[in-house]
N, C-alpha and C positions, 0 to 999 in steps of 0.2 A: 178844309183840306188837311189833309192828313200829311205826318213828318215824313214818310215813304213817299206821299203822290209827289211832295216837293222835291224830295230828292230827285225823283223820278224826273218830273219839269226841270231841274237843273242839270241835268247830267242831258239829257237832250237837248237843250240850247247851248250846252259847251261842245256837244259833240255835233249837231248841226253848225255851231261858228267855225268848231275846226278843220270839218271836210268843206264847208264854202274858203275857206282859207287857202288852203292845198289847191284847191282848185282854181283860186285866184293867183296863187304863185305861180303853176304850172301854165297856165295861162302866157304870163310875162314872162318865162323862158325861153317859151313859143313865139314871142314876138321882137319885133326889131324896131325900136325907136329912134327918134332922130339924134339924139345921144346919151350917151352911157349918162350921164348926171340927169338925165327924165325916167330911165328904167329903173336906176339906183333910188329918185324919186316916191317911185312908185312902188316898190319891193317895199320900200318903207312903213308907204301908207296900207298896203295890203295885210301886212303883218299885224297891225292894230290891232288889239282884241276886240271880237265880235263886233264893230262896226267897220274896221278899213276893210274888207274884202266888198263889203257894200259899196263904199266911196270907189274902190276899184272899176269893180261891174257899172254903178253908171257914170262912172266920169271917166275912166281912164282905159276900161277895153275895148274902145273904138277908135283909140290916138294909136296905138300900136300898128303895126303889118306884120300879116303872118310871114315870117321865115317859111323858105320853100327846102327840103328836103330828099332832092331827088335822091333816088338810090341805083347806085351804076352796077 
């Protein structure tokens, strides 16, 4: 492996952790837990470098409820 492929392989796994990231925030914005110290919880654990957005998606995006939106 060449110093370029590596770069290459690194620069892709930061920038894949950080859009799963973002996505796992925005997620928890969208939702409404049973209280503010489980969502604050959770923002926590989402933020972790390259693993909490994992811990997020399978332990934590199914405890949430999506917030409803209507628009009048």
């Amino acid at each position: 492996m060449t110093p370029k492929e590596l770069i290459l392989y690194v620069l892709l796994i930061v920038g894949l952790s950080f859009v799963l990231t973002m996505l796992a925030l925005i997620d928890l914005l969208k939702k409404d837990f049973s209280t503010p110290k489980e969502k604050f919880v959770w923002h926590l654990v989402a933020i972790v470098p390259v693993i909490g957005w994992l811990f997020y998606f399978a332990l934590g995006a199914k405890k949430g409820t999506r917030k409803n939106f209507d628009s009048k």
